[in-house]
N, C-alpha and C positions, 0 to 999 in steps of 0.2 A: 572651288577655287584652289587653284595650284601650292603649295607648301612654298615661300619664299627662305634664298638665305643670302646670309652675309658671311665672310670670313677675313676672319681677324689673324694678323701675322706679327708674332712676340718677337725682337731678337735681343736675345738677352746677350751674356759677358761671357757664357760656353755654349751655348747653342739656339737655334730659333724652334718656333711651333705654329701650327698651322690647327687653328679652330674651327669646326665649321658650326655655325648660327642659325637658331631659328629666328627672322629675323619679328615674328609676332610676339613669340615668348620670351626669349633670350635662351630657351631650351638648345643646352650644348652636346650635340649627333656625333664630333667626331674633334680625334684633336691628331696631330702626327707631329716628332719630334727629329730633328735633322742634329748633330754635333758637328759642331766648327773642324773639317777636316784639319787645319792648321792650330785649332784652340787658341788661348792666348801665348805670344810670343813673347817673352820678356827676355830672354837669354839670346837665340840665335835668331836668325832670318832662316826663311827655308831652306836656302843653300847650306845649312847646316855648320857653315864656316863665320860667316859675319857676326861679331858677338856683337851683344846690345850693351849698352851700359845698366849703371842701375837706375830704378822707378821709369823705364823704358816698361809698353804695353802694347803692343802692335796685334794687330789682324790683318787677314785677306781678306779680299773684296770678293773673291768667286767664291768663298765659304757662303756670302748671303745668296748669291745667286742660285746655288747648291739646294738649299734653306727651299727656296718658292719651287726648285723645280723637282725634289723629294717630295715636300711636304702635301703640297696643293693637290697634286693629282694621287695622295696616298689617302687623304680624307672623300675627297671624291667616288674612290672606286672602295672606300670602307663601306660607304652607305649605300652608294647607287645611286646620288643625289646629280642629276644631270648638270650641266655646267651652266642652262637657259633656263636654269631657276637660280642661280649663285647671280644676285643683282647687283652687289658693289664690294669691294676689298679695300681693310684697310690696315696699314702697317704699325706698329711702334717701335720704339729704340731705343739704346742707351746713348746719353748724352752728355758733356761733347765724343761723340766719336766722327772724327773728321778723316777727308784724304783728300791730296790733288788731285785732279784730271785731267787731262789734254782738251783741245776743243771739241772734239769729239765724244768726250764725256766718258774718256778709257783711262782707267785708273794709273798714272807714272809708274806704280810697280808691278805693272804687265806688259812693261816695256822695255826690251833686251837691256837698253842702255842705262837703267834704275834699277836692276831689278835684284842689286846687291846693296843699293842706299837704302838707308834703315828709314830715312824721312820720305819716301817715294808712298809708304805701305797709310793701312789707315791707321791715327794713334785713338787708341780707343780711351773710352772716358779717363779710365784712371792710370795715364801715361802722363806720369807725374815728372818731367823732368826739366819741362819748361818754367821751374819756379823762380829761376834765376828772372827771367823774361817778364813775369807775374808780377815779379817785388819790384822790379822797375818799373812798369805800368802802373799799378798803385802810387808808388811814391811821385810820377810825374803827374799823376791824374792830381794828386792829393796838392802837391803843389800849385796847382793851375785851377784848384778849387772847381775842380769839373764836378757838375750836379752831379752827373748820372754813378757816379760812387755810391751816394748814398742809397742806390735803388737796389746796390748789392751789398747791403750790411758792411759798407766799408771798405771791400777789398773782393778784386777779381782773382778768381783761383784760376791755377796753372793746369786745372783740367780743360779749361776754357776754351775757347776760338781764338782768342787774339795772340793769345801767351804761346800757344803751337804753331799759330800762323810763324809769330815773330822767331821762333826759335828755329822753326823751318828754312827763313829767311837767313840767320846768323849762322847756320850748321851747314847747311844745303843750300844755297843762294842757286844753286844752278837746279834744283828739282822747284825753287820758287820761281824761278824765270821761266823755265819749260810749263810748269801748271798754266793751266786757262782759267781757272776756277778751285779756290778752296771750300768743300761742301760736306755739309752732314752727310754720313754714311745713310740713314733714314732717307734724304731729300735726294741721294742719287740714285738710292734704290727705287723710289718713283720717279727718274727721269728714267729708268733700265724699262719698267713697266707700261709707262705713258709717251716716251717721249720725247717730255717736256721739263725740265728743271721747274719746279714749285717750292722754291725755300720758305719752311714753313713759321709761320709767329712764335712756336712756342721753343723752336732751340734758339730762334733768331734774339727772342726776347731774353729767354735764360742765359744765355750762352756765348751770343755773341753779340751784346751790350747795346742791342737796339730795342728801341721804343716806337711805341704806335704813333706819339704825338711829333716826336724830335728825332725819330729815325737813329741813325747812328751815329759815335760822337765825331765829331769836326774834321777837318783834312787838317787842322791848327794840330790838335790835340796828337793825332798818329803823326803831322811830320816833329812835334815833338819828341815822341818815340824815338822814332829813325824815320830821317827825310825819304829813304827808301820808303816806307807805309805810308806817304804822303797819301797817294789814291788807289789804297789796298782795297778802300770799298769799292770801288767802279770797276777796279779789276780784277778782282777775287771772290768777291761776294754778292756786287749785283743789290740796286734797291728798291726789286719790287719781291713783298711780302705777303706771301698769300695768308688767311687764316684756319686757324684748324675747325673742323669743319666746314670746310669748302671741298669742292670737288677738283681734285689733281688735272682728270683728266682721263682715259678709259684704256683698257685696256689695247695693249698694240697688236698687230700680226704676229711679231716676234716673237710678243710675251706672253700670246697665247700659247706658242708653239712650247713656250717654257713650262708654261703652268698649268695646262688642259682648259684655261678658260677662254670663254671666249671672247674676242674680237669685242670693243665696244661697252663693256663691262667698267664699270662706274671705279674709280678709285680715288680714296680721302688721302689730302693732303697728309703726309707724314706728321707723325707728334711722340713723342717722349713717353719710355713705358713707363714711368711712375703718374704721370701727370692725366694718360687715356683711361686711368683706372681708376678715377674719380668717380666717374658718372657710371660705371662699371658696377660700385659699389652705394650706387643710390643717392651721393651727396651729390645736391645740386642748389644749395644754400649755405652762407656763412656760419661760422664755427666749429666747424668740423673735419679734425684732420685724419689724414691718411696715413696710414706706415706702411710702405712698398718693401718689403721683407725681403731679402737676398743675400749676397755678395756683399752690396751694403744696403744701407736704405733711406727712402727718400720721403721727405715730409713734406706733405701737401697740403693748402687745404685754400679756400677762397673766403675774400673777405669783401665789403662795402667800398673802401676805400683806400686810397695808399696812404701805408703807415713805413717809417723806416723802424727799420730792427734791426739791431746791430749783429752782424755775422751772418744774417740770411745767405740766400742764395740767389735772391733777387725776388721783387715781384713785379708783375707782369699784365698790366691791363688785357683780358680777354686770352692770358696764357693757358689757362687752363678750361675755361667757360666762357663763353661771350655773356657780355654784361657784370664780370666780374673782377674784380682785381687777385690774383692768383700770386700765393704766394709760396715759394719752395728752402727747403732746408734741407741738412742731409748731415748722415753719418759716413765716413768711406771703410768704416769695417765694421763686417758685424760678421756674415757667412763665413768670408774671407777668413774672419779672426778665430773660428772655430775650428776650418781647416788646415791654417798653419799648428794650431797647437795640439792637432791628433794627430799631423806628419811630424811634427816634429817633439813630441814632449810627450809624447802619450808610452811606458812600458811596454813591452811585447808580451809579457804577463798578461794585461789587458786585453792585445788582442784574439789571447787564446782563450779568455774566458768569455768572452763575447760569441768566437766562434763551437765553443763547448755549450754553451747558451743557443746557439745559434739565431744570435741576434747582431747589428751592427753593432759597431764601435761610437757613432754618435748615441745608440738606444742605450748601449750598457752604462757609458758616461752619464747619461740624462739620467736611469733611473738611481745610479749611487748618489749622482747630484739632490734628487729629490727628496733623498732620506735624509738631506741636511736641514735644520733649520736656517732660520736669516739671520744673519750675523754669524754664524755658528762657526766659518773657515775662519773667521779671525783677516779676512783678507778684504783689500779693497785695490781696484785697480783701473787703468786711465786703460778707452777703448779709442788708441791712436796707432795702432801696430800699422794703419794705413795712411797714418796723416791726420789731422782734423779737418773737416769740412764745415759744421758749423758749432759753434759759433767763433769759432776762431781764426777760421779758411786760412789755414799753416800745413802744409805737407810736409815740412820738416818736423813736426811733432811725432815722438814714437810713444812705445807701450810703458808700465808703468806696474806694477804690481807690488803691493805693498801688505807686509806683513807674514809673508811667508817663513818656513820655520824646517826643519828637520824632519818636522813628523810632520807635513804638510801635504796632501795625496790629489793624483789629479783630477779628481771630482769636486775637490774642495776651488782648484784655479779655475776647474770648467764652469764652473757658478760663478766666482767672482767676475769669468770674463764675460757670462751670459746679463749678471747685477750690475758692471760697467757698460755695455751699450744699452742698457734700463735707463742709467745714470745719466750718460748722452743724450738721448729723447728728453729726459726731464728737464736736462738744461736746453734742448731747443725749446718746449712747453710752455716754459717759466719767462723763458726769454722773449718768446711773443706777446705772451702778457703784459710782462711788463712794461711793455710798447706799443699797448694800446688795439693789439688783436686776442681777440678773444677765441679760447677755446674751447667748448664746452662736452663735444665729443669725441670720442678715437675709437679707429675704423684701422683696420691692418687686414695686408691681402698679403701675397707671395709664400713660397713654399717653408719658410719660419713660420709662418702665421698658422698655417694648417695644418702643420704635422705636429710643432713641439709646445705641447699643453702646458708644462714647466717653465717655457722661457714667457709664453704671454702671461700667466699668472701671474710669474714675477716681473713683467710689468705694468700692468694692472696695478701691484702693490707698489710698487714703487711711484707711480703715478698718482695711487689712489684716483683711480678712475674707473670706471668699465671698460671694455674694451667688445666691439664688434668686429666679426669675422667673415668675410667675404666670403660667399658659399659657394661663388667658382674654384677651381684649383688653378684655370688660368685666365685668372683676373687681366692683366694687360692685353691678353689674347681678344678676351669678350670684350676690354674696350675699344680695343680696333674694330673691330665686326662691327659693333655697335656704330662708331665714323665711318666704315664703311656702305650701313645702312643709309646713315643721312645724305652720304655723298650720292646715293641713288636717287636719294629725295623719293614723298610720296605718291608721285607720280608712276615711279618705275616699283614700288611694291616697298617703301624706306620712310623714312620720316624727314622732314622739311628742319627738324632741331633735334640736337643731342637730349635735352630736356625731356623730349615726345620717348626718343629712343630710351631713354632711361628709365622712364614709369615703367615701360614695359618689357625691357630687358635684362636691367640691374636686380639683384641677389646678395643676400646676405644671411647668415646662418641667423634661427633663433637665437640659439645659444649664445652667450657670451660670458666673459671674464668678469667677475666682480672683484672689488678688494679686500684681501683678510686684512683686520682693521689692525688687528695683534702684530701682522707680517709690516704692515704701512709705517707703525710707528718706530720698529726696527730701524725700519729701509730710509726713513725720515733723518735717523742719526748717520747712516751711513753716507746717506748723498751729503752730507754738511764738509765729511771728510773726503769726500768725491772731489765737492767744490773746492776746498782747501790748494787739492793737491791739480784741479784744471787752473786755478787761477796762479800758483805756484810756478807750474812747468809751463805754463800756455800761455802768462800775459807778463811777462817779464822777470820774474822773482826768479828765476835759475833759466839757462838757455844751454842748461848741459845736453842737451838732445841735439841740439845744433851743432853742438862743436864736438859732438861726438862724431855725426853726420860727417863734420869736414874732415875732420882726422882719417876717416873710413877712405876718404874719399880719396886724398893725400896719399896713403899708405897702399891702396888696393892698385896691384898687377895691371 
């Protein structure tokens, strides 16, 4: 009998991957990695003249296309694995990453007459500038005592659907008039592939505030917005919702010609890289969350029932699992926060002794960091340098470091800043707890999770938990494959359930993190002053971060 496969398509916040599957084992043959020709844009547009303002985050849309017609046929001709044994493909994403379309489903900024408007482009998740838009939305929702608030811990963040829609609408009215459709970057990259637009449950549920039972909220509630959003749903978003694993729809003539597959070839509805990587990593039962390690990272995990938890990020009947109540959290720096503080605060001393080392600059910092004990920099500090996402969902929130001193070195901040997003996860943790979801295991995949042995320790101890390690390196990739299997179903050589597909494809290392009990009780005094200083700057007690913000704002060119 023929070897069957599936391949799974990552697109991450700098570049996609292309995995290819066995789809018996989950044994991973090949993987090819494509970088966003445009990367992210925060500053200019391509024209190289259009400035962006600031917490602006924009992409191109033929960077993804770029992505399937690199990647696919480079795993292909690595193996020699023929394209009529490749039985179903399927995508993940980061989320919200939106952009308009014309009716023909061509993105407004590859179109002469947008193709200088900053709103025309796609705004990728963490194009944070619709906050203005955000704290309106809240505050109307809150007023008008609209349920579905509570399904997002209180408050819809301006990474959001709606928040971008609307700001789209206020900035660019004429790029909202011209669109035919506003759509997840994931859900238009399977209309490119299939077709057919298939907006799928789990950005629809997270992201843009619809539900399985009540759909989405009222034409009351958006013309209280602006009478403009009266009927953004019917004409912008459309309410039929497919679910993730389902099948999108197959492969086109076109999109074979893109991707070396062929014609007819099975493809899963689009779904979210933290949330595909679930069943990726073997959980396919309550209790047990996930840490999607990156840029920033995203907490996952499924439970029995809907519970409200204040600060979530919503949960989701069947968003992550069918038959499950899925529920998500998240930090918006963690990667991110590592890299601004080695571009910018790291000695050039440093980076010669790394290079006399001939080691990286993240490896040199990691192992001076290692020879510290806990507690030992004397420092503690707020992991906001991106904003908060949970449990606070404030994008005006900035960074925080406390305790710092003259003879203060930067292995001592790079730990503090590693012990503050420790600190974050514990207040997501604690926070689900205490609202009646339980958690009893953590699971961490993404490229933190597998390379630096130092930062999971130290959340291990901070957690006082164990922690397990996904033994793919591309976990989101193998859970697309993995949707991609099912949307083949068992008929064409796939499984009929993600479930089915997860006994037999999901991975996890033996190995894992235990806690030093000496290091927990440390780390136990330090998070008291963690919380001090999140409840301090984050829930009213000082809002100098804010009126810092507007000062900036005021005074910048």
């Amino acid at each position: 009998m023929c070897m069957k496969y599936s391949i799974g398509v990552d697109f991450g916040t700098q570049s996609g991957r292309a995995l290819l599957v066995e789809v018996d084992t989950g044994k991973e043959i090949a993987s090819a990695v494509k970088e966003y020709r445009h990367g992210v844009m925060d500053e200019t547009l391509p024209d190289g003249v259009t400035r962006l303002e600031s917490d602006w985050a924009l992409q191109h849309p033929s960077d993804y296309l770029e992505v399937l017609q690199v990647t696919i046929p480079e795993v292909l001709h690595k193996t020699g694995v023929s394209p009529k044994d490749v039985i179903g493909l399927g995508i993940d994403f980061t989320a919200c990453t939106m952009l308009p379309v014309d009716a023909k489903g061509v993105p407004l900024c590859l179109l002469e007459q947008f193709s200088h408007n900053p709103h025309s482009y796609v705004k990728l998740w963490k194009h944070h500038s619709a906050q203005d838009e955000a704290t309106r939305l809240n505050q109307i929702a809150e007023e008008r005592g609209e349920k579905f608030l509570r399904r997002y811990g209180g408050k819809i963040s301006s990474e959001w659907l709606i928040p971008k829609i609307w700001q789209i609408l206020n900035e660019a009215p004429e790029v909202y008039e011209a669109a035919d459709q506003m759509i997840e970057a994931g859900d238009w990259l399977i209309s490119q592939l299939t077709g057919v637009i298939r907006r799928n449950s789990c950005t629809a549920g997270y992201k843009a505030i619809w539900n399985r039972r009540e759909g989405y909220p009222s034409e009351e509630f958006f013309r209280a917005l602006d009478p403009r959003l009266e009927h953004v749903v019917d004409k912008m978003l459309g309410r039929e919702i497919f679910t993730i694993g389902d099948k999108a729809g197959e492969i086109t003539p076109e999109a074979a010609r893109l991707t070396g597959l062929l014609p007819g070839t099975a493809v899963a509805v689009a779904n979210v890289d933290a949330h595909v990587s679930v069943p990726a990593v073997g959980i396919t039962e309550p209790g047990k969350m996930l840490m999607v390690m990156g840029t920033s990272t995203c907490h996952v995990l499924l439970g029995e029932k809907e519970q409200i938890v204040p600060g979530m990020c919503g949960v989701v009947e069947g968003g992550i699992l069918p038959g499950f109540m899925g529920y998500e959290a998240g930090q918006s720096c963690v990667g991110d926060h590592f890299e601004w503080f080695i571009e910018n605060c790291v000695p050039e001393s440093y980076f010669q002794e790394a290079k006399n080392k001939g080691v990286g600059i993240h490896q040199l910092l990691t192992e001076k960091a290692e020879g510290l004990k806990a507690g030992e920099s004397g420092l503690v500090a707020l992991d906001w340098w991106n904003g908060n996402r949970s449990t606070l969902v404030d994008v005006d929130l900035t960074g925080v470091i406390v305790g710092a001193n003259l003879l203060t070195k930067p292995e001592e901040i790079y730990r503090a800043l590693i012990e503050a997003t420790a600190f974050g996860t514990r207040m997501i943790v604690e926070t689900f707890r205490e609202n009646g979801v339980p958690i009893y295991e953590i699971y961490a995949c993404g490229g933190i999770a597998e390379k630096n042995d130092l930062m999971m320790q130290i959340y291990s101890d901070v957690l006082n938990m164990d922690i397990h390690i996904s033994a793919s390196p591309q976990t989101p990739a193998l859970g697309a494959a993995m949707f991609g299997a099912v949307a083949a179903r068992k008929q064409r050589g796939g499984y009929d359930h993600v479930v089915e597909a997860a006994k037999a494809m999901a991975k996890v290392k033996e190995e894992f993190y235990q806690p030093n009990r000496e290091n927990a009780a440390i780390y136990n005094r330090l998070y008291a002053e963690y919380a001090k200083l999140y409840r301090y700057f984050g829930q009213g007690g000082n809002d100098v971060m804010k009126e810092l913000k507007k000062i900036k704002k005021q005074v910048k060119p």
